[in-house]
C-alpha angles and dihedrals in degrees: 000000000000094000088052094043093047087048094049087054090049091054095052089049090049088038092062085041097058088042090051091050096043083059093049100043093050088045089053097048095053107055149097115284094217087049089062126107108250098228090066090063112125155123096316092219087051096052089050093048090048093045100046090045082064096046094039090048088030097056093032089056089046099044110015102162094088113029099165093047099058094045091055087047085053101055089046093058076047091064103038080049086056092044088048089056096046091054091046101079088215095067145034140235113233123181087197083067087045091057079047087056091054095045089050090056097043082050093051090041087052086048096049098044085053093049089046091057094037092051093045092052083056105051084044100058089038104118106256093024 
C-alpha cells in the first residue's frame, strides 16, 4: 500500500511538471526570436530534440499507463507548434524540426525505459520489498 501510495504522489509532482514544461515549451516556441533569452541560443534542431526528450520522459514518468499514446499526442503538439509558427509572421514552420521533435521523444522514451527498469531493480532489491 505505501509503495502505491508514494508512486501515486510521484506521478502528480512529474504530472505539474510536465504541465509546467508543455506551457513553456509552447510559449517559447511562439514567440518572437529576438524576445528570446540569448542563452538559449542554439542549434534550433537541437532546441526542439532536447525539448521534446524532456516532454517525451517527463510525460512517460507522469503519466506511464499509455505510453504510445502520449508520444503520439506529443508529436502531434510538435506539429500544431510548427503550424502556429507558420501563421505567426515572425516565425516559420519547419517539418525538419518536426523530425527533431520525434528524435527528442524517442530520446526521452529510451530514458525513461531505462529509468523504469532502473527504479524496479531498486524497489526489488529494498529490504522488506
Amino acid at each position: 500500500m505505501f509503495r502505491s501510495a508514494s508512486l501515486l504522489v510521484w506521478q502528480r509532482r512529474w504530472a505539474l511538471l510536465f504541465g509546467g514544461l508543455t506551457l513553456v515549451t509552447a510559449c517559447l516556441s511562439l514567440v518572437p526570436v529576438q524576445q528570446l533569452p540569448s542563452s538559449i541560443h542554439f542549434w534550433d534542431k537541437a532546441q526542439h530534440a532536447l525539448g521534446f526528450a524532456a516532454l517525451g520522459g517527463v510525460g512517460l514518468l507522469a503519466f506511464p499507463q499509455r505510453p504510445l499514446r502520449l508520444l503520439g499526442g506529443l508529436m502531434l503538439f510538435g506539429v500544431v507548434i510548427e503550424l502556429a509558427q507558420a501563421a505567426t509572421g515572425w516565425r516559420e514552420g519547419d517539418w525538419l524540426d518536426g523530425m527533431a521533435d520525434g528524435v527528442g521523444l524517442a530520446v526521452g522514451a529510451l530514458a525513461w525505459l531505462g529509468a523504469r527498469g532502473w527504479l524496479s531493480r531498486a524497489a526489488d532489491r529494498r529490504p522488506g520489498a
